[in-house]
ROTORPA-667657 format. One line per 5 residues: for each residue x, y, z of C-alpha. Coordinates in steps of 0.2 Angstrom, whole numbers, plus 5000, padded with zeros to 4 digits. Each point is the difference from the previous one (the first is absolute). Layout:
# ROTORPA-667657
X Y Z  ...
This chain:
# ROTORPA-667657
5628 5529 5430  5016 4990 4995  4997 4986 4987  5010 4986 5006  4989 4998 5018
4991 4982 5003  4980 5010 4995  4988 4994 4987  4995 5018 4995  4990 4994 4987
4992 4987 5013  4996 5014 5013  4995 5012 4986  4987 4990 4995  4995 4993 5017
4997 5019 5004  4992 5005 4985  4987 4983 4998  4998 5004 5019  4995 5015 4996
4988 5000 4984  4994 4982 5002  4998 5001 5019  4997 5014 5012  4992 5013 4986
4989 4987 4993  4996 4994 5018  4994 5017 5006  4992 5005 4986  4992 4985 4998
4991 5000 5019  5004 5020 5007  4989 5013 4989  4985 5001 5007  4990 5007 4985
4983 5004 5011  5007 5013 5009  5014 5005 4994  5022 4997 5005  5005 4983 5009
4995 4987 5009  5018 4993 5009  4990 4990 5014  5008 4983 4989  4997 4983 5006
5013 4989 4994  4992 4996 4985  4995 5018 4996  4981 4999 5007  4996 5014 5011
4999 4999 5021  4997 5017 5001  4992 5017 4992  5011 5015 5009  5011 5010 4987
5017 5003 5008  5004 5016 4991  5019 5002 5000  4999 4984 4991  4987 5008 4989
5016 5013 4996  5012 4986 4997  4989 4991 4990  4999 5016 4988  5017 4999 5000
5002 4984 4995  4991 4999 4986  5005 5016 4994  5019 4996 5002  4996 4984 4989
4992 5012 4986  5016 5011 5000  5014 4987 4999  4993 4984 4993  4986 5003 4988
4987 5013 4996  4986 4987 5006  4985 5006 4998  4993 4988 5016  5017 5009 5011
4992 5017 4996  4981 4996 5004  5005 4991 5015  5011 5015 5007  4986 5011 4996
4988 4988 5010  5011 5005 5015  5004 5018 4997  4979 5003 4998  4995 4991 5016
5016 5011 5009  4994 5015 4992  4979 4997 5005  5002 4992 5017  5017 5001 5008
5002 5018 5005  4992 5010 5019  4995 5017 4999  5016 5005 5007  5012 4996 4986
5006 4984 5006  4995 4979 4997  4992 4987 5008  5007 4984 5004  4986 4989 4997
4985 5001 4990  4985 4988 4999  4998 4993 4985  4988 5013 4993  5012 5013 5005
4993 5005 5017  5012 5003 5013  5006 4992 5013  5017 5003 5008  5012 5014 5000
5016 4999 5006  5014 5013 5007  5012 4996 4985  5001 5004 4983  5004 4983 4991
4985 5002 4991  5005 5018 4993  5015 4994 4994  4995 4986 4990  4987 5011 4991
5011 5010 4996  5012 4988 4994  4987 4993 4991  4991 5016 4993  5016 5004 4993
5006 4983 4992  4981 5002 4993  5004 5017 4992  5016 4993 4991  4988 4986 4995
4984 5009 4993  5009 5015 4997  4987 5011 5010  5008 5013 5009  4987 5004 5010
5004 4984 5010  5018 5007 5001  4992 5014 5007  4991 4991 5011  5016 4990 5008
5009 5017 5002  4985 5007 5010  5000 4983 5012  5017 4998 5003  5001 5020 5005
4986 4996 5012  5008 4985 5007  5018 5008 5003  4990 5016 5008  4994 4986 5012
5016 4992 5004  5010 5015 5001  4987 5010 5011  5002 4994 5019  4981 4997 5007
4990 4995 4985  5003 4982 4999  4998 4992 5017  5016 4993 5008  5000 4982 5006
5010 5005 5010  5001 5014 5013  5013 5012 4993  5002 5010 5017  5005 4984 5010
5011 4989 4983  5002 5009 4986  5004 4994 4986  5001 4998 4981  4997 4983 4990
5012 4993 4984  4980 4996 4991  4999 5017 4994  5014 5006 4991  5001 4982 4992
4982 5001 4995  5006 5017 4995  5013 4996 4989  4991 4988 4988  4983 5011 4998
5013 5014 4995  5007 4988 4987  4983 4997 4991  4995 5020 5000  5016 5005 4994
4997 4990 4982  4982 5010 4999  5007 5016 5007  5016 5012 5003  4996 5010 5014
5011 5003 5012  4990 4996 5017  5003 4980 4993  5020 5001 4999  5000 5009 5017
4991 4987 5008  5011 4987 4993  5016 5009 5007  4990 5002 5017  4998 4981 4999
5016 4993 4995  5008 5012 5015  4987 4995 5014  5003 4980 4993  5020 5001 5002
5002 5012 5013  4988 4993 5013  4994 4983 4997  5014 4993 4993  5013 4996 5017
5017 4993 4989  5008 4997 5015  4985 4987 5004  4998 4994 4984  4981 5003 5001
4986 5010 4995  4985 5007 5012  4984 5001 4999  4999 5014 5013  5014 5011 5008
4999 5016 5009  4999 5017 4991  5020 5002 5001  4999 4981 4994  5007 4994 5014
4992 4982 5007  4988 4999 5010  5003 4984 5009  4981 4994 5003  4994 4984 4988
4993 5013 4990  5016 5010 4998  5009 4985 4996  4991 4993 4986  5005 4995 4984
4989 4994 4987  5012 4993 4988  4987 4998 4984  4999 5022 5002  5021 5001 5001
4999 4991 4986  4989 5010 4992  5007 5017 5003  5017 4992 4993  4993 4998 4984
4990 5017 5000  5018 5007 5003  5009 4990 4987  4985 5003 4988  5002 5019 5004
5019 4999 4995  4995 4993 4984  4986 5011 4994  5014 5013 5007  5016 4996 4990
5005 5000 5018  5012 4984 5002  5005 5003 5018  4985 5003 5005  4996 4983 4995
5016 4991 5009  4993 5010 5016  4984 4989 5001  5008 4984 4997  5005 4999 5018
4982 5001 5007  4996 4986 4990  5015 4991 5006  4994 5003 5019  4983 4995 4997
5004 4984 4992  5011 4996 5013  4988 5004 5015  4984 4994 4992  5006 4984 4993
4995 4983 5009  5015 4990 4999  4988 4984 5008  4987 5002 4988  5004 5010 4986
4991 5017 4995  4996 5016 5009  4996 5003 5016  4986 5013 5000  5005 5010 5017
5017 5000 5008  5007 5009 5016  5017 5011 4999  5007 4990 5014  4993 4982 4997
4988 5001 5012  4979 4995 5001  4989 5006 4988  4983 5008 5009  4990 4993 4982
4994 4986 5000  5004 4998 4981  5018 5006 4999  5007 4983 4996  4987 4997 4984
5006 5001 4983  4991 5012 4988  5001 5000 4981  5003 5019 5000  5016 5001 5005
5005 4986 4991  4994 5007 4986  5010 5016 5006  5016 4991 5001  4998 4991 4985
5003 5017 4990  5009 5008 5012  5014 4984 4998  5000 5001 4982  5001 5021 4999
5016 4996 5010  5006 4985 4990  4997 5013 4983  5008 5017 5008  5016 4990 5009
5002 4983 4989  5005 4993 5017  4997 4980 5002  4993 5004 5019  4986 5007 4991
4994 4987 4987  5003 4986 5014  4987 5008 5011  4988 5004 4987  5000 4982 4994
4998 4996 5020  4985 5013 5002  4994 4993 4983  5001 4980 5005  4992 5004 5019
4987 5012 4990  4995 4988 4986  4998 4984 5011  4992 5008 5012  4987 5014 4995
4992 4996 4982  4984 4991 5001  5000 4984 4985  4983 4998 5002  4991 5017 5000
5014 5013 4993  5008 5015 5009  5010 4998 5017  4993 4997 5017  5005 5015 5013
5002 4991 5012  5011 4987 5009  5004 4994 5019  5018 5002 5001  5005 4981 4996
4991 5003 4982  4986 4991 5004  4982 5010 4993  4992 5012 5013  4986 5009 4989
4995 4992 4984  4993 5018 4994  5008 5008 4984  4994 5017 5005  4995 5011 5015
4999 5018 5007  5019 5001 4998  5002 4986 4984  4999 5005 4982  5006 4998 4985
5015 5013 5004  5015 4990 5007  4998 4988 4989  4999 5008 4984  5012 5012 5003
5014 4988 5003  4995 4989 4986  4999 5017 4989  5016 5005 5006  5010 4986 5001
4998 4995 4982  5003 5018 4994  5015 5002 5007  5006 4982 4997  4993 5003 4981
5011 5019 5002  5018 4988 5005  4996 4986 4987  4999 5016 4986  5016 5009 5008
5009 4982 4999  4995 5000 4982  5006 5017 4995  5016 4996 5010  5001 4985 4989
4998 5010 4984
């Protein structure tokens, strides 16, 4: 990051941090363990109360690893750890079929209800498993993350044992959710664990991401393309979901970093680039949560909302950029993501962020949590912007010295 840029670092330091430990943790941990039966409740009315008892379990995952990740990088808290391990326990007793794999929704007493033909839920156990492992320095829950994530890739990679949504035979094709998804899980399990099967499925990622999804000469991103990645030009082929580009940049400039690999880095910065373009509403300000390659109709009926998660996405991914370039493109939109965010999302009555907004920024859903809203986003971006602005502030000082 360069010094001389127009940025109150020490104002959106501590806006991320106090968000952080004086907001959302408190918020959730407050209203979301559900200390009768076990992990969290994340049915959240605005005000924390509870509208409904199901138990979303990849949020159970995600849960574990929030709490975990706060134990292992801002303060051995004895409250992070219990609440970690309230998760981890109600995964471990409930969450798992006879066959290996997770259910997607439990009831609050841990009975199940649905089961679905992905393996989100895997892959935030085992993000969350592991992170756990670091925290309580168990191995056996490191163990235990290696044994679901191999279960999990035998899944994806073996044609025929997850369900396709859709038929192979008539459009194949291979989706950019995956290899993303991919990318970040691998990231958690390699600070538990060495083996190799996590840097191979890293490689196997960052390849698939550039070679197929990315389209340079289109300055976008799919969602889906065929096996050969060329585009399949139906309204699902052509879909871009900038808050998931946007993500997968930041996985890829993170990778480069935790990597000593530079160039790697400087490769992602043009998907974030693209997606900001495309997924920016120059009328209204924000994200767009669905856009079409060509600029043409969206089949859902939601694709012009704006949702906090990929503001939240944005946000880190704008200011990973503004810290690996020092270019002033980067700190302007961070500061524009962050004024849209801030004035739009963050509730001054209740706490935490609302999910949800029509796309002039007017309130859709007053709920602060769902099947698909957590704690996650949120806190990650919070965590993670005030670490690596915290990180610039002590390399400025160093310089200085």
């Amino acid at each position: 990051m360069e010094e001389n840029v127009a940025v109150d670092i020490a104002r959106l330091l501590a806006t991320y941090r106090d968000g952080l430990l004086e907001d959302t943790i408190p918020f959730w941990s407050r209203y979301s363990p559900d200390y009768e039966y076990g992990g969290f409740l994340t049915f959240l009315d605005r005000d924390g109360s509870v509208y409904g008892p199901e138990k979303p379990v990849w949020l159970q995952g995600r849960i574990a690893w929030v709490y975990s990740t706060l134990y292992n990088r801002v303060e051995k808290r004895t409250e992070w750890l219990e609440l970690a391990r309230h998760a981890v326990d109600f995964l471990l007793k409930h969450c798992f079929d006879a066959d290996g794999r997770m259910f997607f929704l439990m009831t609050r007493d841990g009975r199940p209800l649905r089961k679905r033909r992905y393996v989100f839920s895997e892959v935030f156990a085992a993000m969350g498993l592991a992170e756990y492992a670091k925290a309580s320095g168990e191995d056996r829950y490191r163990a235990r993350a290696a044994e679901v994530f191999d279960l999990l890739l035998r899944y994806h990679r073996t044609p025929g044992m997850l369900e396709p949504k859709v038929n192979p035979q008539v459009q194949p094709s291979i989706g950019h959710t995956m290899p993303m998804i991919l990318l970040c899980c691998t990231q958690t399990l390699r600070t538990v664990d060495d083996r190799p099967i996590y840097r191979e499925v890293a490689d196997e990622s960052i390849e698939l991401i550039f070679s197929k999804f990315c389209k340079p000469e289109l300055r976008a991103v799919l969602e889906m393309v065929a096996p050969d990645g060329s585009i399949i030009d139906t309204p699902d082929g052509r879909t871009i979901l900038p808050g998931h580009a946007i993500e997968s940049a930041w996985f890829l400039m993170e990778e480069g970093r935790l990597r000593g690999d530079l160039e790697l880095s400087m490769r992602a910065i043009p998907l974030l680039e693209w997606s900001l373009e495309r997924g920016w509403d120059e009328e209204y300000g924000g994200l767009l949560y669905y856009v079409d390659l060509k600029g043409l109709p969206r089949p859902e009926y939601q694709w012009d909302m704006k949702l906090w998660w990929p503001h939240t996405e944005a946000l880190y991914a704008t200011l990973l950029a503004w810290h690996l370039t020092g270019e002033q493109r980067w700190a302007d939109w961070h500061i524009r993501i962050h004024e849209y965010a801030y004035s739009h999302f963050p509730d001054p009555q209740h706490g935490e962020w609302f999910g949800y907004l029509h796309r002039d920024g007017t309130l859709a859903n007053r709920c602060k949590g769902n099947c698909w809203k957590g704690p996650y986003h949120l806190a990650r971006m919070q965590l993670y912007c005030w670490k690596l602005l915290e990180e610039a502030t002590t390399s400025a000082l160093l310089r200085e010295n």
